[in-house]
C-alpha positions as CSV (number, residue, x, y, z in Angstrom):
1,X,-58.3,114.8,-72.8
2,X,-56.1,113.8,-70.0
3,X,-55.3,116.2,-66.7
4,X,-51.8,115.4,-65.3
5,X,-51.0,117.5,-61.8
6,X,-47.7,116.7,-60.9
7,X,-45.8,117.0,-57.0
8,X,-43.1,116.4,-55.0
9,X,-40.4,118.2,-56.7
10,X,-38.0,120.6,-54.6
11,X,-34.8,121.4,-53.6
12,X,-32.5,118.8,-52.2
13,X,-29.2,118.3,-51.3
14,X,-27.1,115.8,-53.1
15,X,-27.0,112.0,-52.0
16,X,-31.2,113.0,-50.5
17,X,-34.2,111.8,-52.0
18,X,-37.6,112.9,-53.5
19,X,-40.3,111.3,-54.5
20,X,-42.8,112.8,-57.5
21,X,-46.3,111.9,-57.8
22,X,-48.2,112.6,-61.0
23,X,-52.0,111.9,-61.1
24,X,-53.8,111.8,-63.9
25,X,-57.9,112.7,-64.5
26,X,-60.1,113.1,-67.1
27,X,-60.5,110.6,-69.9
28,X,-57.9,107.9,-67.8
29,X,-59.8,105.1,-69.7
30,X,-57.1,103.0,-72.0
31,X,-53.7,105.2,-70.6
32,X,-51.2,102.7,-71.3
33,X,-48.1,103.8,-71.2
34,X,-47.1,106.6,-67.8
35,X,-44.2,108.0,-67.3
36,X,-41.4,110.9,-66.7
37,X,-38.9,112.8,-69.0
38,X,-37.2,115.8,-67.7
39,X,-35.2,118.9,-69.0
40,X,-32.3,120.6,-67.7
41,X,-31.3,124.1,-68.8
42,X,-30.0,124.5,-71.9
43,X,-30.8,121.0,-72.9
44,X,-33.4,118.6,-74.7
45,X,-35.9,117.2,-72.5
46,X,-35.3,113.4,-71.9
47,X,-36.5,110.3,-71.1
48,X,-36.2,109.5,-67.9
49,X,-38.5,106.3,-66.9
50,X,-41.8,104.5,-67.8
51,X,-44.0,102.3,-67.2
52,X,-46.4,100.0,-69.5
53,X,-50.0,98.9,-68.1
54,X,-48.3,95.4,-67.3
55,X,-46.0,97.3,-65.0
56,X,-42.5,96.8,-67.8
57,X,-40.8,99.8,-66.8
58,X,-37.6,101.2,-69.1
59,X,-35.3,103.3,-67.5
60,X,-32.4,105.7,-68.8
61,X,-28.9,104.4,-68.5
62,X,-28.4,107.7,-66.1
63,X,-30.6,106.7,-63.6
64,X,-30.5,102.8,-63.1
65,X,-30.0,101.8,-59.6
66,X,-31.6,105.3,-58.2
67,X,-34.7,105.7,-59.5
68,X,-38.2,103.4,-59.4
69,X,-41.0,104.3,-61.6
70,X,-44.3,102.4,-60.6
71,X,-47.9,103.0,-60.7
72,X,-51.4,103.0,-59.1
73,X,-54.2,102.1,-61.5
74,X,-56.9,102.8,-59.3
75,X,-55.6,106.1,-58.4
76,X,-54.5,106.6,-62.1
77,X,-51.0,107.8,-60.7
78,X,-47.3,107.3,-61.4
79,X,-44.8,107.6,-58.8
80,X,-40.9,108.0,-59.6
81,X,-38.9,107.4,-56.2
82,X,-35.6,109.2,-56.6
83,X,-32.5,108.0,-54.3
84,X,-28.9,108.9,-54.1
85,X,-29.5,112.3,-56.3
86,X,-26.7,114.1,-57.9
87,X,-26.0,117.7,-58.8
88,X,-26.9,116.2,-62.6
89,X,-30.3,115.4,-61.5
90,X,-31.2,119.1,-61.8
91,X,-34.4,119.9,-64.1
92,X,-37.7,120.3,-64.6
93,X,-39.2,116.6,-64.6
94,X,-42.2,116.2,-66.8
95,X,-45.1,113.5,-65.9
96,X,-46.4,111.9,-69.6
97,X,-49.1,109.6,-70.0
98,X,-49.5,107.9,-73.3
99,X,-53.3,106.6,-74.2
100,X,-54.3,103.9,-76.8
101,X,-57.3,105.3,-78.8
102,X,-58.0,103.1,-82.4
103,X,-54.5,103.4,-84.3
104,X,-54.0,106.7,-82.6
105,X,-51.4,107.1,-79.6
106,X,-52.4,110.5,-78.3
107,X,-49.8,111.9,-75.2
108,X,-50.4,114.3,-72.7
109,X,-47.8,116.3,-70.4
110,X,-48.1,117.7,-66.9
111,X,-46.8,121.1,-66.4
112,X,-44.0,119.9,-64.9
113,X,-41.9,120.4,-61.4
114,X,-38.6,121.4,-60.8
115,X,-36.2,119.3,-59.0
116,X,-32.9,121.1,-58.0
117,X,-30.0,119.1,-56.3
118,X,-27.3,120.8,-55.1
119,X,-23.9,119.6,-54.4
């Protein structure tokens, strides 16, 4: 099993940044990929950046430019930097981590944190 605590979210006005952390305990051995999808109300919960264990990250088209996903493998934490936020931005970001065990690809969530821009 894999812990995930998650911080940094909050209330910020629009054009401000945030920065979320996410670090992960527990059985950290073989995590490869980390990452962040988030869910605004009233809609799926998306994808919003990861991040492989050779540090390829994938970003949605939405926030290209703004946000930067990176990682700390001896801290076993994922960072997403979030600049020039918009009123869109507004949900409940979720930290994922992604483990490679056999043929088996096993995920784990964080609770989440709530990230509310306003305009």
């Amino acid at each position: 099993q894999v812990q995930l605590v998650e911080s940094g979210g909050g209330l910020v006005q629009a054009g401000g940044s945030l920065r979320l952390s996410c670090a992960a305990s527990g059985s950290t051995f073989s995590i490869y990929v980390m990452g962040w999808y988030r869910q605004a109300p009233g809609k799926q919960r998306e994808l919003v950046a990861d991040i492989k264990s050779d540090d390829s990250t994938n970003y949605a088209d939405a926030v290209k430019g703004r946000f930067t996903i990176s990682r700390d493998n001896a801290k076993n934490t994922v960072y997403l930097q979030m600049n020039s936020l918009k009123p869109e931005d507004t949900a409940v970001y979720y930290c994922y981590v992604k483990r490679i065990v056999g043929s088996n690809r096993p995920v784990f969530w964080g609770p989440g944190t709530q990230v509310t821009v306003s305009s």
